[in-house]
C-alpha positions, 0 to 999 in steps of 0.5 A: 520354521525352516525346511531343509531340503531331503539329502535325496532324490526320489527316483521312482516309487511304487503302489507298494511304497518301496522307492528307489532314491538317489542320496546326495553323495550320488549312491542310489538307495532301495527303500523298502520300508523297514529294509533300505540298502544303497549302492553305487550307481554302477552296483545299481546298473548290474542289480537292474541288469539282473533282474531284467535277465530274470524276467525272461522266465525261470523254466528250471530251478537254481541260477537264473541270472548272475554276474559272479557269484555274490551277484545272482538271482535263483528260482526255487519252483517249489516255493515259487520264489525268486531270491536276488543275492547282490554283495551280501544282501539277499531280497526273496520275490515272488514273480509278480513282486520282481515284475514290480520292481523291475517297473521301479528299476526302468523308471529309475534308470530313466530318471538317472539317464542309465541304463542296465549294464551289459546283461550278465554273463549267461556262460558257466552255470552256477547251477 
């Protein structure tokens, strides 16, 4: 029997089974399970620069985080929710669950040899 090689790399993976891989045309994956969306490896500097801007702390509701308009996380206090709309997806955390996937983002960042880009612009209130 003959085993392939996965057309992949693991990145980082969590307690939750959600990982971060990188696909062999070099776009970077986030797997959750049932939901899995790839993105190029500068989409993914951003999204991790989003959620690190995030984990400051919401204090007040509406955009917390942004880098344009199809690139924000927002906070809504009533549910205790974060929501991360990135290029049309939209991902809703609570904050012990972007916590945990901002862990994933680091480890996957360091695995890459990358970092977070520039932290988005905090000028202008989407709000």
């Amino acid at each position: 029997m003959t085993f392939h090689h996965a057309p992949y790399t693991v990145l980082a993976r969590n307690e939750r089974n959600w990982y971060i891989l990188q696909l062999g045309d070099g776009r970077i994956q986030l797997d959750f399970g049932p939901f899995a969306v790839a993105f190029g490896c500068k989409a993914f500097q951003v999204l991790h620069s989003l959620v690190e801007a995030a984990l400051e702390g919401p204090t007040v509701a509406g955009c917390i985080a942004h880098a344009g308009v199809e690139r924000s996380i927002w906070f809504d206090p009533q549910r205790g929710t974060l929501l991360l709309a990135f290029d049309g997806m939209v991902l809703r955390f609570l904050s012990h669950e972007l916590l945990a996937f901002t862990c994933l983002c680091r480890a996957a960042a360091m695995k890459l040899g990358t970092g977070p880009l520039p932290p988005p612009s905090s000028a202008g209130s989407l709000n």
